[in-house]
C-alpha positions as CSV (number, residue, x, y, z in Angstrom):
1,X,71.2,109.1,108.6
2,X,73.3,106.9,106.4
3,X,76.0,105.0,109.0
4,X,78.7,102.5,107.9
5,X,80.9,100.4,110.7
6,X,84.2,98.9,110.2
7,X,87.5,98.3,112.4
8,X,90.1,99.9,111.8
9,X,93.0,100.1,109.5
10,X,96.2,100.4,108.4
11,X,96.3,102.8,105.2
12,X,92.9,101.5,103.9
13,X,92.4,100.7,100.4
14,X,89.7,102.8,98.2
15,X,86.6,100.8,98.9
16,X,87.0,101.7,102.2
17,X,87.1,105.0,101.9
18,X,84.3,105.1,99.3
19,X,82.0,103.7,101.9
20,X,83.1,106.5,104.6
21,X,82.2,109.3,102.1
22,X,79.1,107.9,100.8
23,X,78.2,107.4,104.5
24,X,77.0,110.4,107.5
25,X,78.7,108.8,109.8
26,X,81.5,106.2,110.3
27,X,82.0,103.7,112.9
28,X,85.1,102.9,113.6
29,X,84.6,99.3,115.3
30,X,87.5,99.2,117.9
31,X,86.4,97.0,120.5
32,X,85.9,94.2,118.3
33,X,88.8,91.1,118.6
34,X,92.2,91.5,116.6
35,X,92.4,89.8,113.3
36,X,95.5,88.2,112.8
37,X,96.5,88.2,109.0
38,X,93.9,91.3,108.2
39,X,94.1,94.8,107.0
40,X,94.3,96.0,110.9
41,X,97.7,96.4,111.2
42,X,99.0,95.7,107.4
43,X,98.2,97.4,103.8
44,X,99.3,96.7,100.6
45,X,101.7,98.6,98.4
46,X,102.9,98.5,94.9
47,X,107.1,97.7,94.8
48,X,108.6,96.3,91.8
49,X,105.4,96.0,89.8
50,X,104.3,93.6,92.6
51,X,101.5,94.0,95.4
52,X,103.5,93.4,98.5
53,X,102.6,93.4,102.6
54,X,103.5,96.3,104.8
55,X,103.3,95.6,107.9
56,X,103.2,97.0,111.3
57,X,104.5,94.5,114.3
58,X,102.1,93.7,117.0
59,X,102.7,92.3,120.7
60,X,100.9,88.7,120.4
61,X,99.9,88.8,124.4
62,X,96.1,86.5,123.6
63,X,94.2,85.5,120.7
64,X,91.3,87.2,122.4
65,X,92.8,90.7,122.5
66,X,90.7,93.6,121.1
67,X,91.7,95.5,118.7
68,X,91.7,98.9,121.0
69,X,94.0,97.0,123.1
70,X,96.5,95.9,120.6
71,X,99.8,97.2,121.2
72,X,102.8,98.2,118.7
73,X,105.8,96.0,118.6
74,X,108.1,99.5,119.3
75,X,111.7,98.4,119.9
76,X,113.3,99.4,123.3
77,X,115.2,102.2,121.9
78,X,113.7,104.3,118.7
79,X,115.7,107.0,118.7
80,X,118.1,105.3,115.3
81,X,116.9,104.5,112.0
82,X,117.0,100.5,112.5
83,X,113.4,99.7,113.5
84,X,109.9,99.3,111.7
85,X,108.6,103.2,111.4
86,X,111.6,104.6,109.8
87,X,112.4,101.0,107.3
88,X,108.4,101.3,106.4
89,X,109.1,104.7,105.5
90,X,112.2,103.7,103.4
91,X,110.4,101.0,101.7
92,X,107.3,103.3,101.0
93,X,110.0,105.9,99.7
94,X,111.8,103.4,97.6
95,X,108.7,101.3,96.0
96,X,107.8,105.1,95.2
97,X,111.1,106.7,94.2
98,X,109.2,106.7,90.7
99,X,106.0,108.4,91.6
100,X,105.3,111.8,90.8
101,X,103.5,112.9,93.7
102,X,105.5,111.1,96.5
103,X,107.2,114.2,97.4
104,X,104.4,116.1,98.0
105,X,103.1,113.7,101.0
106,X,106.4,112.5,102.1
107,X,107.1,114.9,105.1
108,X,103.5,113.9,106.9
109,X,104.4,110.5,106.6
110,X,107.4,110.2,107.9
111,X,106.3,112.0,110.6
112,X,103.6,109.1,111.2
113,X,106.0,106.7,110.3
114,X,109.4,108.0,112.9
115,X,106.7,108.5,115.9
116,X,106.6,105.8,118.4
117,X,102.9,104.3,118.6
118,X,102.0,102.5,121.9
119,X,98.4,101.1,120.9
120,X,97.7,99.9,117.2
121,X,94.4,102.0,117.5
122,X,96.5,105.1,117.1
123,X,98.5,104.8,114.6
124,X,95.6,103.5,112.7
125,X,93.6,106.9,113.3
126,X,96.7,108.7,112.1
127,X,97.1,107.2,109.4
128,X,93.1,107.5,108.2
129,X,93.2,111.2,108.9
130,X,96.1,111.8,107.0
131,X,94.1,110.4,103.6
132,X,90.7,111.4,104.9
133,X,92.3,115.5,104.6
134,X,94.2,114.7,101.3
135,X,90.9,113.4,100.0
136,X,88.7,115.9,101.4
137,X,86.4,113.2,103.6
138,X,84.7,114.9,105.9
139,X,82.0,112.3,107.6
140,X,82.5,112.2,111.6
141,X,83.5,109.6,113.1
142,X,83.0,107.3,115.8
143,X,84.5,105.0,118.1
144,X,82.3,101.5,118.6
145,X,83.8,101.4,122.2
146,X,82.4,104.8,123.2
147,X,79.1,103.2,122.7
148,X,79.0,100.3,124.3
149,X,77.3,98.1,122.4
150,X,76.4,94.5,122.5
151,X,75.8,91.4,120.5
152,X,77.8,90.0,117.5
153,X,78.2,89.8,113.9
154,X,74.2,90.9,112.4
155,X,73.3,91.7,116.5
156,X,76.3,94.0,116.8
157,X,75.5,96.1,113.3
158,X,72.1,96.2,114.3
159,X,72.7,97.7,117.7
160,X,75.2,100.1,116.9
161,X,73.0,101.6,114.2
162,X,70.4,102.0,116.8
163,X,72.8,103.4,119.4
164,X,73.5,106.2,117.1
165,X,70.1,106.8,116.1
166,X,70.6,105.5,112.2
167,X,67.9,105.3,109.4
168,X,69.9,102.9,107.1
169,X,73.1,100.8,107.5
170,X,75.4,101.0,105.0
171,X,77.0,97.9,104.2
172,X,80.3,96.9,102.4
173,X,81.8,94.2,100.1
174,X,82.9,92.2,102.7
175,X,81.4,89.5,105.0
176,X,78.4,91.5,106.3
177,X,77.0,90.7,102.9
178,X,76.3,87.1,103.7
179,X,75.8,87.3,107.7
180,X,73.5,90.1,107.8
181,X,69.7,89.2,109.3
182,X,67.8,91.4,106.6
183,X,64.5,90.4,108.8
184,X,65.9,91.5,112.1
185,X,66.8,95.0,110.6
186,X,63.5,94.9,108.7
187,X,61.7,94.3,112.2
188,X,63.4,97.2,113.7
189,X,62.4,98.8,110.8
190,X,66.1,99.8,109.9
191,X,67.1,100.6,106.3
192,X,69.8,98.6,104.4
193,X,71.7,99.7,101.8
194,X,75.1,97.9,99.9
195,X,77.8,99.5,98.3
196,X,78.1,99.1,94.9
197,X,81.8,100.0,94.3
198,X,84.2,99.8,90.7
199,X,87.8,100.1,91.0
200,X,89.3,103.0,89.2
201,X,92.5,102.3,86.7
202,X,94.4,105.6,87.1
203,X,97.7,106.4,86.1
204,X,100.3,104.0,88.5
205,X,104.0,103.5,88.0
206,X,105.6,100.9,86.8
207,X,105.5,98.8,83.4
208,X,103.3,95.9,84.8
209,X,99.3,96.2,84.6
210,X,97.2,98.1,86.8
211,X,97.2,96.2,90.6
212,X,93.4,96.7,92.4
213,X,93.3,97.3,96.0
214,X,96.2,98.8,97.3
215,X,96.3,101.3,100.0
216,X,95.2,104.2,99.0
217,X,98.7,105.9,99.6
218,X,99.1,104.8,95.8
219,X,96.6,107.2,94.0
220,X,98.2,109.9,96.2
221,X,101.3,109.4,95.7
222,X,100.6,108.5,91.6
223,X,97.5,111.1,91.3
224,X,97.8,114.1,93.8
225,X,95.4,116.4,93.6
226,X,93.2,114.4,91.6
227,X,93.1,111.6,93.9
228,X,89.8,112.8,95.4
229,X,88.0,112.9,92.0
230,X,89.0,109.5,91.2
231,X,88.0,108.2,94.2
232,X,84.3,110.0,93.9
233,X,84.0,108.4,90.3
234,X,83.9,104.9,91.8
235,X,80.7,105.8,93.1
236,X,79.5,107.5,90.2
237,X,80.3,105.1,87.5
238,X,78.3,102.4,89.9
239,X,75.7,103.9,89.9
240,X,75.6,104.8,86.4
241,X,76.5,101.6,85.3
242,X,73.0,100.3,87.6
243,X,70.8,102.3,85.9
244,X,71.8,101.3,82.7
245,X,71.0,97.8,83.9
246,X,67.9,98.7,85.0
C-alpha cells in the first residue's frame, strides 16, 4: 500500500491533489503544530491577472498550537454579510466573474463559505471534499491524530507509515525531500517513492500568462468537467517524459 501524509489545507493546489490520487491512502497530518504564513489556512487565487492570498483568520492563542486545535477567527455575530465567509465568497465570485464554469460550483461554495467554522480543521475537510468529489478522488483518508504517532520530521513519516501497515511512502515536492532518513526507511525495510509532478497550462481567464499553483478552485471554475483529466495528465506526462529520459 502506497500512503502519502500531509496537514491540511485550505483549497489545495494541484500537486497536492495529484499526490492523494496517485496514493491508497492519505494522511491528513492534523496533530502536527500550526504554520503561520502556510497553505493551512490560506490558498491562492487568480484576481486581476494576479496570484493573490485568500485567507482564513485564525485565533493566535500560542505559537505551539496544533493544527487540530486551531480555531476560526468567526466574528461574534455572523448572521450579516460583513465578515470573512461571505467577503471570501465575494472575492472568489468577483476574481471569477469571467470564468465559465464558476456558476456551476458557486452554490456548494458559498455554502462552505456562509457557515460558521469553529476549528480550522473543519473547514479544511470541507473544503478538500468538495474538490476531491468534483475531481472524482476517491483514496480514504485518515487523520494523523487518530493514530497516535510519535517522533518528528523523518521519525514521524516513518512511524505513521508503519502505523497504518504501509509498503511504500509516497513523498512530495516539499521538504520531506531533503529531511527524509532513506536508511532508516531502508532498515525498516519501507519503500520510498517521490512524486514526479508537471504543471498543466489549461485554459485560465484573463489576458496575463498562465499563473502555476493556484488552488485548485481555478481549473474548476476555468475547466469543469474536464478538470479531473487535466489533473490525471500531470502524472501521465511525468512519467512519460521519465522514460523518455531513460
Amino acid at each position: 500500500m502506497l500512503v502519502a501524509i500531509h496537514q491540511p489545507t485550505f483549497f489545495p493546489w494541484l500537486g497536492y491533489l495529484d499526490r492523494m490520487d496517485e496514493a491508497d491512502l492519505f494522511v491528513i497530518l492534523d496533530h502536527v503544530q500550526f504554520e503561520r504564513r502556510n497553505y493551512q489556512n490560506r490558498t491562492m487565487i487568480r484576481l486581476e491577472d494576479e496570484a493573490r492570498w485568500l485567507t482564513v483568520p485564525v485565533v493566535q492563542l500560542s505559537q505551539k498550537e496544533k493544527i487540530i486545535d486551531k480555531r476560526v477567527d468567526n466574528p461574534a455575530q455572523t448572521d450579516g454579510d460583513r465578515w470573512w465567509g461571505p467577503n471570501s465568497f465575494n472575492t472568489l465570485k468577483y476574481a471569477y466573474r469571467k470564468a465559465p464554469f464558476f456558476e456551476t460550483y458557486a452554490a456548494e461554495l458559498r455554502d462552505i463559505f456562509h457557515a460558521k467554522w469553529d476549528k480550522l480543521v473543519d473547514l479544511d475537510m470541507a473544503g478538500l471534499e468538495f474538490l476531491r468529489k468534483h475531481l472524482e478522488i476517491s483514496t480514504p483518508l485518515v487523520k494523523s491524530s487518530t493514530l497516535a504517532p510519535e517522533g518528528q520530521r523523518s521519525e514521524l513519516l516513518l512511524d505513521i507509515c508503519q502505523r497504518v501497515k504501509a509498503g511504500a511512502f509516497l513523498g512530495g515536492m516539499g521538504g520531506s525531500r531533503t529531511y527524509l532518513n532513506q536508511a532508516a526507511f531502508d532498515e525498516a525495510r519501507m519503500g520510498v517513492k517521490w512524486q514526479e509532478f508537471r504543471h498543466p497550462a489549461y485554459p485560465q481567464q484573463g489576458s496575463a500568462p498562465f499563473i502555476k499553483g493556484l488552488s485548485a478552485l481555478d481549473v474548476l471554475f476555468n475547466c469543469g468537467p474536464e478538470s479531473a483529466g487535466i489533473l490525471r495528465s500531470c502524472r501521465t506526462r511525468a512519467t512519460d517524459e521519465l522514460l523518455a529520459a531513460a
